[in-house]
C-alpha positions in Angstrom: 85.3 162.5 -23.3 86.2 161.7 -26.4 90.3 160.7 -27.7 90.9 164.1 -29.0 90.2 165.9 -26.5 92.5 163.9 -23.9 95.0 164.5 -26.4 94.3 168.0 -26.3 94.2 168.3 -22.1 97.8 166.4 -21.9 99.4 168.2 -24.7 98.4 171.8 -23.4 99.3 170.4 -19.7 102.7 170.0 -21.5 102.9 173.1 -23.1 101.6 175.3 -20.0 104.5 173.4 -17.8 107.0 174.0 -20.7 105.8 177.7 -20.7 106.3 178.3 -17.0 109.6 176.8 -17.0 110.9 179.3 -19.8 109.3 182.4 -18.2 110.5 181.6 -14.6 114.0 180.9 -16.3 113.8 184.4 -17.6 112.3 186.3 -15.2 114.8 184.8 -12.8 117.6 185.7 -15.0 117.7 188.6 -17.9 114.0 190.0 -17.0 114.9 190.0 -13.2 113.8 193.7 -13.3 110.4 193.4 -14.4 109.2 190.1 -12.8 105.7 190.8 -11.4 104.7 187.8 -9.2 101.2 187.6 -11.4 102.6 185.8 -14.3 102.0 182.3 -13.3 98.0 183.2 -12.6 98.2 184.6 -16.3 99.5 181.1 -17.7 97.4 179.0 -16.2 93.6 181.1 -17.0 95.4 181.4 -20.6 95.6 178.1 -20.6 92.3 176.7 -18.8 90.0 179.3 -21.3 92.2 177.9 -23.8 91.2 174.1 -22.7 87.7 175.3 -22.6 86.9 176.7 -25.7 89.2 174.3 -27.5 87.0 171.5 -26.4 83.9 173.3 -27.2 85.0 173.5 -31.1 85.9 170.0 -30.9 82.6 169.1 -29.6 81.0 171.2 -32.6 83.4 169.3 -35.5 81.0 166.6 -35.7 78.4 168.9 -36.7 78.5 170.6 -39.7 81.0 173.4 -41.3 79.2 176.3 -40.4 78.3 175.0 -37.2 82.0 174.4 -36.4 82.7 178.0 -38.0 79.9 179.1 -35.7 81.5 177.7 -32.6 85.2 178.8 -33.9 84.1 182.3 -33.7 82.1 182.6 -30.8 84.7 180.7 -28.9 87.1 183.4 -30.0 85.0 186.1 -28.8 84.5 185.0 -25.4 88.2 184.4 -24.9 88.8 187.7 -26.2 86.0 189.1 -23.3 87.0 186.6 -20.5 90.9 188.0 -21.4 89.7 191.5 -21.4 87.8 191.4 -18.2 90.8 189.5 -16.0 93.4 192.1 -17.4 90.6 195.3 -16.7 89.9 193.9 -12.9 93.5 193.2 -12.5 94.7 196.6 -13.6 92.2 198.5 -11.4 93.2 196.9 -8.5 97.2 196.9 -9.0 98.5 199.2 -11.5 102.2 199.2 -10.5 103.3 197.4 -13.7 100.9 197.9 -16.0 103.4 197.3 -19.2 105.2 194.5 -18.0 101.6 192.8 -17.3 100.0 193.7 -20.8 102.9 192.6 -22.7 103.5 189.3 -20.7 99.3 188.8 -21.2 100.2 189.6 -24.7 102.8 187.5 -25.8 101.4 184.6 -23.8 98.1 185.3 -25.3 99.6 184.9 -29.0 101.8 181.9 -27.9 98.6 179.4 -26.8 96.6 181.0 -29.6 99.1 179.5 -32.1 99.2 176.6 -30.4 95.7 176.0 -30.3 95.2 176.8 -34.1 97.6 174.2 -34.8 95.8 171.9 -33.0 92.8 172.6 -35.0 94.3 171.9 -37.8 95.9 168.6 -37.3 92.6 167.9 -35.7 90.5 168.8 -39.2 93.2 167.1 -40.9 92.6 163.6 -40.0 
């Protein structure tokens, strides 16, 4: 495993424990009414796909551009269908709070996707 990608594993550890604190903060406190007890499960395969395809563009940056471009988008696209698939099986099987689910999957989805581009760049950076 190469340095940048234990870089990557300890800084997203961070981030997913700084993102639970903040949600159970405020699903203790002003989003009491809509706290579903799913949210956690969403973090953490958010996070692990996250790992995973982060780690397989960083493998592919030693090949060349449109090899890494390759691997960018693909990676994307399976996230995207891995993402789609958990919230489809999820909402068959408990559809009680369907809007509080999709917007928490949303807004977590957008938060580690903006982290991870970040971390792309800094990483193409140096």
């Amino acid at each position: 495993m190469t340095e940048a990608s234990k870089s990557f594993i300890v800084k997203i550890s961070i981030f997913t424990l700084i993102i639970i604190a903040i949600s159970t903060g405020l699903f203790s406190t002003i989003l009491r009414s809509l706290h579903f007890g799913f949210y956690p499960y969403q973090i953490f395969l958010i996070a692990i796909v996250t790992t995973f395809g982060h780690l397989w563009v960083l493998k592919a940056t030693g090949l060349n551009t449109r090899k890494f471009t390759t691997t960018f988008m693909a990676s994307v696209t399976f996230k995207l269908l891995i993402y789609l698939t958990f919230m489809l099986v999820y909402l068959m099987i408990d559809h009680s709070q369907v809007i509080t689910f999709v917007l928490t999957f949303f807004i977590l989805y957008i938060i580690f996707t903006i982290f991870e581009v970040i971390q792309v760049l800094d990483f193409i950076k140096k």
